[in-house]
DSSP file (Angstrom, degrees, kcal/mol; ACC not computed):
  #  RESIDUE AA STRUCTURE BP1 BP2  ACC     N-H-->O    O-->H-N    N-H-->O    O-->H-N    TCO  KAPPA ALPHA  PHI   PSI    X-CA   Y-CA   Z-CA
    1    1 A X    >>        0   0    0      0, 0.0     4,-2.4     0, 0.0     3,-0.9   0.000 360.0 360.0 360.0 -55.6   -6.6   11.7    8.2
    2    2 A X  H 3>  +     0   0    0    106,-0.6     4,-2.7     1,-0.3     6,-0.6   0.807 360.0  54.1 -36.8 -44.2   -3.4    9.7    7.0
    3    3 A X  H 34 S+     0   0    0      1,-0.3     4,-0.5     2,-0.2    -1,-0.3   0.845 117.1  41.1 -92.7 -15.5   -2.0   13.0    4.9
    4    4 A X  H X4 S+     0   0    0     -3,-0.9     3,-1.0     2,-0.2    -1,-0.3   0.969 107.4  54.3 -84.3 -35.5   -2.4   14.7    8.1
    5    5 A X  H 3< S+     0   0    0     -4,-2.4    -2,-0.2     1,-0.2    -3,-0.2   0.819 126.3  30.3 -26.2 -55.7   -1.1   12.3   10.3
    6    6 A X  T 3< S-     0   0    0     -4,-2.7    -1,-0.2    -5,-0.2    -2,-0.2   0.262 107.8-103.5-115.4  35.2    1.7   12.4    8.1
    7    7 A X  S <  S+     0   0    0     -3,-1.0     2,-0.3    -4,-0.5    -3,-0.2   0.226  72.9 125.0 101.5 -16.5    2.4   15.6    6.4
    8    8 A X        -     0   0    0     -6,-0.6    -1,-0.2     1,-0.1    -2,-0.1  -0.621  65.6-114.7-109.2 145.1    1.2   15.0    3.0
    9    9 A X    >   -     0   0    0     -2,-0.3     3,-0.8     3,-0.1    -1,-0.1  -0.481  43.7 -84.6 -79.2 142.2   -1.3   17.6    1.9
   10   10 A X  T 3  S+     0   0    0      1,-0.2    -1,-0.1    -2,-0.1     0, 0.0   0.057 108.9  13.6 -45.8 155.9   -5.1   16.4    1.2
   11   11 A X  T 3  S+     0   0    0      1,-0.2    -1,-0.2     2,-0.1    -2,-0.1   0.396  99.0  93.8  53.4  11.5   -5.8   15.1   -2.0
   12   12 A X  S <  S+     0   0    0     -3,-0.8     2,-0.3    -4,-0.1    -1,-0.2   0.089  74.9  68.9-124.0  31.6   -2.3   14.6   -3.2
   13   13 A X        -     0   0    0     -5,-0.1     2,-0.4    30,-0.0    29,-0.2  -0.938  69.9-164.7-131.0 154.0   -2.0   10.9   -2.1
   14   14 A X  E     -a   42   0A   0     27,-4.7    29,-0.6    -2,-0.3    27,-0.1  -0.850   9.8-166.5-150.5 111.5   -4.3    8.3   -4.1
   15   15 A X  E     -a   43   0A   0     -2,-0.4     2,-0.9    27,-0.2    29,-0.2  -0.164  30.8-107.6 -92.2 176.4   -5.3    4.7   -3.3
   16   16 A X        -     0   0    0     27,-1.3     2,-0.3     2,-0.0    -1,-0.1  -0.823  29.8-127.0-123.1 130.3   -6.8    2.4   -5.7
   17   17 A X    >>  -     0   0    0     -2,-0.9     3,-4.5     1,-0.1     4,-0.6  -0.526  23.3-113.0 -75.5 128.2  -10.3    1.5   -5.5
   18   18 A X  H 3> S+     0   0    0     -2,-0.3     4,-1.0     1,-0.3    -1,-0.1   0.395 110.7  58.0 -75.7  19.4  -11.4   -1.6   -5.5
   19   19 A X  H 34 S+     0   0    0      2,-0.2    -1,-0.3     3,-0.1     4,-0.1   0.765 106.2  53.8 -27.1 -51.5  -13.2   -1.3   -9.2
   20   20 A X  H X4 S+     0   0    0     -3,-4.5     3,-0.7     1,-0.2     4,-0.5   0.943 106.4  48.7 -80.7 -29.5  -10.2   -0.4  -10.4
   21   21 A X  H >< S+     0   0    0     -4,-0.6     3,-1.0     2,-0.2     9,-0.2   0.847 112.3  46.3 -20.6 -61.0   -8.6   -3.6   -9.0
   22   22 A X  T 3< S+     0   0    0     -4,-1.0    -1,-0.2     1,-0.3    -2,-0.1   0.343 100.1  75.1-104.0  31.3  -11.2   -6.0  -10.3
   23   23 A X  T <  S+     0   0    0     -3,-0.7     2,-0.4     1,-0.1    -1,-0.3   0.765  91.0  73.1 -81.1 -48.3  -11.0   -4.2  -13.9
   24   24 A X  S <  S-     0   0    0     -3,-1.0     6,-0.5    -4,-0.5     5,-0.2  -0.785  88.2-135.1-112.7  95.8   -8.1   -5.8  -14.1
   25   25 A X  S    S+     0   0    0     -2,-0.4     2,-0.3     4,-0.1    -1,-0.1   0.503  93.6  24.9 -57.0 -18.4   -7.6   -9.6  -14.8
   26   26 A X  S >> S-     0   0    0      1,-0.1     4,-2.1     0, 0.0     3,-1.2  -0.974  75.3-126.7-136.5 156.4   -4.9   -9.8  -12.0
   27   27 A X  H 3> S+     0   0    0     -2,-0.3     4,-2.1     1,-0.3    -1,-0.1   0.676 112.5  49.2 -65.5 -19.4   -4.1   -7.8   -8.9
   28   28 A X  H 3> S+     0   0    0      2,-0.2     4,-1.1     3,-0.2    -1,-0.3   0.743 108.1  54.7-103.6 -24.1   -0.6   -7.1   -9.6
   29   29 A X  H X> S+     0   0    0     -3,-1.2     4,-3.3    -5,-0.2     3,-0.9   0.965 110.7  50.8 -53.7 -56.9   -1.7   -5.9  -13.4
   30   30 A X  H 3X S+     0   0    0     -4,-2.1     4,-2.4    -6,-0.5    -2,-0.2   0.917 113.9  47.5 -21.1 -65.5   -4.2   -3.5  -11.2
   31   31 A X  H 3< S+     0   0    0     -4,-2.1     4,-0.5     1,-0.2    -1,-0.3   0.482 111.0  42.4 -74.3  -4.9   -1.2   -2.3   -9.1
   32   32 A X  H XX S+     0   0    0     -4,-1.1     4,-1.8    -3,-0.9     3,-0.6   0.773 112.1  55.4-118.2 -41.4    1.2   -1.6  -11.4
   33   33 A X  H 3< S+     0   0    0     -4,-3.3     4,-0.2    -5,-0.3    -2,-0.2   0.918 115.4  51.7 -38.9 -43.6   -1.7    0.4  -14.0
   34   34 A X  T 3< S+     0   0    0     -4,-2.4    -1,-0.2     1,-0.2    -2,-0.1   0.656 107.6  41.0  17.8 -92.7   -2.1    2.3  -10.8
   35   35 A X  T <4 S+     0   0    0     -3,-0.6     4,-0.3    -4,-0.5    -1,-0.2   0.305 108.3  61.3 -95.3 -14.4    1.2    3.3   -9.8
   36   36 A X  S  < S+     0   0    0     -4,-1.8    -2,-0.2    -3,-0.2    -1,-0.2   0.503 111.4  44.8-107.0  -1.1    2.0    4.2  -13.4
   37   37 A X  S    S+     0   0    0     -5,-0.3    -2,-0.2    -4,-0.2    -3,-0.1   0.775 129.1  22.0 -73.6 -40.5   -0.9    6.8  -13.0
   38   38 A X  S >> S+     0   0    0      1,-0.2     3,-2.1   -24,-0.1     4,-0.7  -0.191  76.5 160.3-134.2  48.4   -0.1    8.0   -9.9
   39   39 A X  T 34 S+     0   0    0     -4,-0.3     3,-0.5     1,-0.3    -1,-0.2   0.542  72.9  44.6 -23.2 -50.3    3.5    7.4   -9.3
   40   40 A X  T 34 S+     0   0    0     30,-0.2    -1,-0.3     1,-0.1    -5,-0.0   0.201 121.5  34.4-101.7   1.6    4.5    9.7   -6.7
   41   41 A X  T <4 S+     0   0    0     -3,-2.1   -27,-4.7   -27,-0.1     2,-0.2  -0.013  76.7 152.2-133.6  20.4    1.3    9.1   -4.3
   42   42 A X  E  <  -a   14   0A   0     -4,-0.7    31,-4.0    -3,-0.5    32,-0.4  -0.526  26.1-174.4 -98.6 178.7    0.2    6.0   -4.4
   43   43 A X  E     -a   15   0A   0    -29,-0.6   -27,-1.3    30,-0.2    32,-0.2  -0.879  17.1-145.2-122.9  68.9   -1.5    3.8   -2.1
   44   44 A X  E     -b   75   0B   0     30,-1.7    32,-1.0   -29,-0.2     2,-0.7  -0.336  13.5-137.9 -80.9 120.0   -2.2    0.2   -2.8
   45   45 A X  E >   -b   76   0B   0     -2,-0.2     3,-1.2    30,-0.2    32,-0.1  -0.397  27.4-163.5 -87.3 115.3   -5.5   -1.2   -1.4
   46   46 A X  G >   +     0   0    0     30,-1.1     2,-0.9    -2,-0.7     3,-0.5   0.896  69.5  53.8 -51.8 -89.7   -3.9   -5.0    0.1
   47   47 A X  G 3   +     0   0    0     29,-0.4     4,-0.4     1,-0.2    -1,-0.3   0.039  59.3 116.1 -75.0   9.8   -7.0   -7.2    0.6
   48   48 A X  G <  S-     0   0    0     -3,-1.2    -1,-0.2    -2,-0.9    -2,-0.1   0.755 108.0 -11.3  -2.7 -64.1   -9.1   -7.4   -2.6
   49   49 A X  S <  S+     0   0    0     -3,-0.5     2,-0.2     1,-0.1    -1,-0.2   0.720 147.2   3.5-128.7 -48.4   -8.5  -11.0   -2.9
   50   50 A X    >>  -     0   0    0     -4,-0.3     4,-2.5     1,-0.1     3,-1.2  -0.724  56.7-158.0-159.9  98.0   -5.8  -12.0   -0.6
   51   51 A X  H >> S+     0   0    0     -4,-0.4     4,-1.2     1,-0.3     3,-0.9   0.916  99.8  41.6 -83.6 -56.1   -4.4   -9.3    1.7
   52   52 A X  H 34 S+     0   0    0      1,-0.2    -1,-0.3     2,-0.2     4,-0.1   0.556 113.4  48.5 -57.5 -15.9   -1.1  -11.3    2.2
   53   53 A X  H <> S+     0   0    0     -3,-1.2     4,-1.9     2,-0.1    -1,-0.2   0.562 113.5  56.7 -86.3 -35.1   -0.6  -12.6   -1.9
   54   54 A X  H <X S+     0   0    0     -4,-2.5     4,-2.3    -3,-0.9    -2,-0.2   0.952  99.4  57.2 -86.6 -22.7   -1.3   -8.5   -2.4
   55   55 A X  H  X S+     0   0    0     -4,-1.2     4,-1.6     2,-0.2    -1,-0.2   0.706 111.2  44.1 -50.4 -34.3    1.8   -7.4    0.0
   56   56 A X  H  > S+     0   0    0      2,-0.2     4,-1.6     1,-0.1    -2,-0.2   0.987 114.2  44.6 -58.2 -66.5    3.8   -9.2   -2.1
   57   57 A X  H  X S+     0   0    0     -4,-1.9     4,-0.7     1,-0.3    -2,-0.2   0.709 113.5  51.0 -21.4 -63.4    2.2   -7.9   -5.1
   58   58 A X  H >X S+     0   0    0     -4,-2.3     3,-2.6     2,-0.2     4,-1.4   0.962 107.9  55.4 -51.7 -83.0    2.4   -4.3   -3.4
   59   59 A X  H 3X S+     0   0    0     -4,-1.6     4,-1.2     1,-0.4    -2,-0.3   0.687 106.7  56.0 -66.5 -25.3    6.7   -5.1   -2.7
   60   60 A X  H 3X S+     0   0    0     -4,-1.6     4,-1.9     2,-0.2    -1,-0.4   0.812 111.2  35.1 -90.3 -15.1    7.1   -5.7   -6.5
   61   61 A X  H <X S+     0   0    0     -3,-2.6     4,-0.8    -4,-0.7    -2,-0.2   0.502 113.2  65.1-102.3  -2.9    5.8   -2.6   -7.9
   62   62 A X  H >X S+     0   0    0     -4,-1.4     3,-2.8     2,-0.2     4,-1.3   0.996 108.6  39.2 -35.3 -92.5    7.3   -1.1   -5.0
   63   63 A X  H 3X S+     0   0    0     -4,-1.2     4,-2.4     1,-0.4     3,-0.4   0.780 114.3  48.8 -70.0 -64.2   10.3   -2.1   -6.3
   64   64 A X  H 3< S+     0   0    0     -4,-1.9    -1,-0.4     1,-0.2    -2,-0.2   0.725 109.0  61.3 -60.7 -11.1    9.7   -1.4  -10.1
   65   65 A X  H X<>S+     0   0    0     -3,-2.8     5,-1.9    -4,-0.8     3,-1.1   0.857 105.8  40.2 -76.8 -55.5    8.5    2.0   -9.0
   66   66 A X  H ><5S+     0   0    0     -4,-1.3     3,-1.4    -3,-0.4    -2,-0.2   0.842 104.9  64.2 -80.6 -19.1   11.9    3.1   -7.4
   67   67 A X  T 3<5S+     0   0    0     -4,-2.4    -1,-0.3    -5,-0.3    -2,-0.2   0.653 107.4  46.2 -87.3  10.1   13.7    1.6  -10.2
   68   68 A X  T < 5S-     0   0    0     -3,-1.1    -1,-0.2     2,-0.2    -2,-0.2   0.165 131.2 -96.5-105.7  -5.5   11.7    4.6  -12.2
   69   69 A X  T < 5S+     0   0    0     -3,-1.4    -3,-0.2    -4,-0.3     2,-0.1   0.464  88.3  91.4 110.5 -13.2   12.5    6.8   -9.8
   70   70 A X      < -     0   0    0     -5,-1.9     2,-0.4    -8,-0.1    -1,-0.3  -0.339  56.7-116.9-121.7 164.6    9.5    7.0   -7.4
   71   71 A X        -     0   0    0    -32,-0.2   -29,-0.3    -2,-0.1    -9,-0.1  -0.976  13.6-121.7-137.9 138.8    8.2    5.6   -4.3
   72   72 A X        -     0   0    0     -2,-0.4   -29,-0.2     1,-0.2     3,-0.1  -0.321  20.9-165.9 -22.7 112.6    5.4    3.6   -2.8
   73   73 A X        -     0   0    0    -31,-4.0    30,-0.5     1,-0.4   -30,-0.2   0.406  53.9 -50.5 -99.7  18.6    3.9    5.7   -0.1
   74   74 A X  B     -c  103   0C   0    -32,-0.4   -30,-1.7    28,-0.2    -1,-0.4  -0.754  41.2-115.7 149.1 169.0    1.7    2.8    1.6
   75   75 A X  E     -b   44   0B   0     28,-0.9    30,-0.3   -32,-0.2   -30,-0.2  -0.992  26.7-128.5-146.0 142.0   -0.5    0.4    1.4
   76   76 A X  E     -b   45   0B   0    -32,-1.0   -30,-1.1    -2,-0.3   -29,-0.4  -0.428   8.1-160.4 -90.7 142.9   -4.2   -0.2    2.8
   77   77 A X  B     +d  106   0D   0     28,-3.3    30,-1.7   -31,-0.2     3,-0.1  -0.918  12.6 170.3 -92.1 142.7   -6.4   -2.7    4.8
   78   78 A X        +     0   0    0     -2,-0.4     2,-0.2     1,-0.3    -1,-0.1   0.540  53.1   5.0-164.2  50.3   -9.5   -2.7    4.7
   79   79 A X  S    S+     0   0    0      2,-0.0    -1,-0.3     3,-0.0   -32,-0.1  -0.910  84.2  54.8-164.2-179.8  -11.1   -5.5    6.3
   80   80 A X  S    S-     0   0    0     -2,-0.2     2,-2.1    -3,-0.1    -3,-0.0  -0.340 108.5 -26.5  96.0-156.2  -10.4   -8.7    8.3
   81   81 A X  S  > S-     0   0    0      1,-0.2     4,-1.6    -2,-0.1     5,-0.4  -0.589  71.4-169.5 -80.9  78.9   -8.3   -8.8   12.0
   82   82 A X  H  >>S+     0   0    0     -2,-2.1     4,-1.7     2,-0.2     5,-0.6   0.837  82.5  49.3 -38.8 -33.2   -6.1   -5.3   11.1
   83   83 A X  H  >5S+     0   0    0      1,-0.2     4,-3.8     3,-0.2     5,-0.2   0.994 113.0  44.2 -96.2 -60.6   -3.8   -5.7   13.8
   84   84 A X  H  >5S+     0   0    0      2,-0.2     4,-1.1     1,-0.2    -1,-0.2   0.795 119.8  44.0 -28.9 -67.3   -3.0   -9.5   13.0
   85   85 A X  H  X5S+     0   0    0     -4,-1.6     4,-3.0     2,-0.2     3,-0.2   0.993 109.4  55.4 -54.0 -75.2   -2.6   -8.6    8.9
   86   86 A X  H  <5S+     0   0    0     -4,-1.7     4,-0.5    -5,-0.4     5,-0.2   0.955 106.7  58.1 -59.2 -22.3   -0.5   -5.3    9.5
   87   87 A X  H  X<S+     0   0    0     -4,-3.8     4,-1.3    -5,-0.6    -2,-0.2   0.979 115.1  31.0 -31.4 -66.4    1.9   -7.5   11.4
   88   88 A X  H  X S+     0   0    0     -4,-1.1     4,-0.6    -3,-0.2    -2,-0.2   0.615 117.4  49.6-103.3   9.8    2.5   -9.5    9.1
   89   89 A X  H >< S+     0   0    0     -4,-3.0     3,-4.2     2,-0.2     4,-0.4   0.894 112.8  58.7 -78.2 -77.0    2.2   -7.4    6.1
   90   90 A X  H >> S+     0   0    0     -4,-0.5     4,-3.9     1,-0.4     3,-1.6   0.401 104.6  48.8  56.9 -88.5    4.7   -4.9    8.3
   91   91 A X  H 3X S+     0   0    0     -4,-1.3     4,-1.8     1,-0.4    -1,-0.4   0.645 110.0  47.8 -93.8 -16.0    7.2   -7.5    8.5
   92   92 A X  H <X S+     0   0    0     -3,-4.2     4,-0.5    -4,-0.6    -1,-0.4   0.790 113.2  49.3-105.2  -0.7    7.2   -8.5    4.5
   93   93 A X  H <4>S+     0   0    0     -3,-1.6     5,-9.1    -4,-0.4     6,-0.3   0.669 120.1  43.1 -45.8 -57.1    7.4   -4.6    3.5
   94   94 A X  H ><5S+     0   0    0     -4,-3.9     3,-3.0     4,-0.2     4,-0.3   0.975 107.2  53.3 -46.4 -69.1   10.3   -4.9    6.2
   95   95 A X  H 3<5S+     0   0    0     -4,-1.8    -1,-0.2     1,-0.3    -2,-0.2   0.741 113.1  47.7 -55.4 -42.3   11.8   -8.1    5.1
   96   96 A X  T 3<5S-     0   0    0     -4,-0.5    -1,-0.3    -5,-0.1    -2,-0.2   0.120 121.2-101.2 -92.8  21.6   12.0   -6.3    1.4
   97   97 A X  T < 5S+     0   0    0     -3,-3.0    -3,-0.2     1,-0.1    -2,-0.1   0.871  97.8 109.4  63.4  22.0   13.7   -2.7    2.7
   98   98 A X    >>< +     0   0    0     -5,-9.1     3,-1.8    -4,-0.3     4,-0.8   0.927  34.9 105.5 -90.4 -29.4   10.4   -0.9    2.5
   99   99 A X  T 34 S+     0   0    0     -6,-0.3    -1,-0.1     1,-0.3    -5,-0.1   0.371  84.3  52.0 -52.5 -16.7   10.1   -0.6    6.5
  100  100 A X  T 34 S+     0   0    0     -2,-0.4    -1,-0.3    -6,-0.1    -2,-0.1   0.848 123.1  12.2 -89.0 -14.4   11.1    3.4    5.9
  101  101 A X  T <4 S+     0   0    0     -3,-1.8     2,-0.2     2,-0.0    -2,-0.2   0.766 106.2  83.7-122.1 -52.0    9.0    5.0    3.4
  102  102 A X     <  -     0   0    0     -4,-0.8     2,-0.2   -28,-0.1   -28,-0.2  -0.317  61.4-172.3 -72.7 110.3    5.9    2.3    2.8
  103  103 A X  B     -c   74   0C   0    -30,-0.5   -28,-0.9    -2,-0.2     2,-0.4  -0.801  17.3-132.7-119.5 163.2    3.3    3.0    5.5
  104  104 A X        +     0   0    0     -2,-0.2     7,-1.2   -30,-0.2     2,-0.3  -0.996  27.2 176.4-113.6 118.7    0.2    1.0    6.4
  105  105 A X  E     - E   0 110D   0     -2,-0.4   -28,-3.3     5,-0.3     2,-0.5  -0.833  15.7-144.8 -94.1 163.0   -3.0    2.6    6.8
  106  106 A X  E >  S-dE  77 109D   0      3,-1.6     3,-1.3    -2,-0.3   -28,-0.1  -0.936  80.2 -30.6-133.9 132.3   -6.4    1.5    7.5
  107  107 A X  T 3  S-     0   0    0    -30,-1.7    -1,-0.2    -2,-0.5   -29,-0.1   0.923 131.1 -56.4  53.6  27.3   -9.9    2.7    6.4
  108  108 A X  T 3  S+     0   0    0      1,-0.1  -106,-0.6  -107,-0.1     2,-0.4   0.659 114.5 100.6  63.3  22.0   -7.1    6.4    6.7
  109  109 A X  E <  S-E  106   0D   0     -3,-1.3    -3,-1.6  -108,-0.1     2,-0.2  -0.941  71.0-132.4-137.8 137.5   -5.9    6.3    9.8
  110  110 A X  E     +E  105   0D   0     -2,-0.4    -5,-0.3    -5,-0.2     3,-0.2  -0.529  27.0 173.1-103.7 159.4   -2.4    4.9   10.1
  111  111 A X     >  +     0   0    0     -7,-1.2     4,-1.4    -2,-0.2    -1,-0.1  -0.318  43.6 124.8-140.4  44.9   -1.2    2.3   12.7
  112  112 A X  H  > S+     0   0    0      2,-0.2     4,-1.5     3,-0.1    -1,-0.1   0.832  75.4  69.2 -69.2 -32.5    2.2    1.8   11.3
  113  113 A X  H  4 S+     0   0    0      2,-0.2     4,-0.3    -3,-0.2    -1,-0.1   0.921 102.4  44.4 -14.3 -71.8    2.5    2.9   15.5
  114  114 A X  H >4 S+     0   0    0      1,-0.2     3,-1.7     2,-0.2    -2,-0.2   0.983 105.3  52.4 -62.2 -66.5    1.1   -0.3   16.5
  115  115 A X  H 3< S+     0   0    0     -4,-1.4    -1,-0.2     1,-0.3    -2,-0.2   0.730 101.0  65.7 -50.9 -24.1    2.7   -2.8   14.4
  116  116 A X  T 3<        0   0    0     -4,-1.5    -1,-0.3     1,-0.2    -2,-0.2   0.777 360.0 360.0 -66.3 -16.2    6.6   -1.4   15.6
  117  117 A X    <         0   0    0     -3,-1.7    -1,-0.2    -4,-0.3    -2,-0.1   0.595 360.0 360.0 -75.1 360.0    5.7   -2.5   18.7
C-alpha cells in the first residue's frame, strides 16, 4: 500500500523485521546491518524496544546513510497510540532535516498526511 501510495514499485522497498532486530545485540547495530543490505529502500521498524530511543537510532543511520550516498526512505510503527508516536517521531525526523524524504508508515499505509497537520 505505502509503494503505491507513493510511487515506489512493490517489492523494491524493505523494512526490517523484527527477528532481524533482536538478532542483534542493540537496535541501532540492527539498523545500520539493515541499511547496509538494503541501502536504497529501506525502512526501519521504530518500536521494537522503544519507539522514541529507535527514531533517534533511525536519524543516525539516516545520516550515515546519506553520507554513503543513499537515503532513508521511512520508518515504521507498529504498535502503541500511532497518531501520538508519529507526532513526535515526525517532529525528531524534522528537527534532524529528514522532514522531506523519511516517511512514516504504519502496519503500510502511510499517515505522514496526519502528522503535517
Amino acid at each position: 500500500m505505502a509503494a503505491l501510495r507513493y510511487g515506489m514499485p512493490s517489492g523494491q522497498v524493505h523494512e526490517g523485521p523484527i527477528s532481524i532486530i533482536t538478532a542483534y545485540p542493540t537496535e541501532i547495530e540492527a539498523f545500520r546491518a539493515y541499511a547496509r543490505s538494503f541501502p536504497q529502500r529501506t525502512i526501519l521498524l521504530l518500536d521494537t524496544y522503544d519507539t522514541i530511543e529507535g527514531a533517534y537510532n533511525a536519524v543516525q543511520v539516516a545520516k550515515e546513510l546519506e553520507a554513503s550516498g543513499h537515503r532513508l526512505v521511512g520508518v515504521r510503527l507498529d504498535s502503541g497510540d500511532y497518531l501520538e508516536l508519529s507526532k513526535q517521531v515526525r517532529r525528531i525526523l524534522d528537527d534532524a532535516d529528514l522532514d522531506a524524504h523519511v516517511r512514516i508508515v504504519v502496519n503500510g499505509a502511510g499517515i505522514d498526511d496526519i502528522t503535517k497537520k
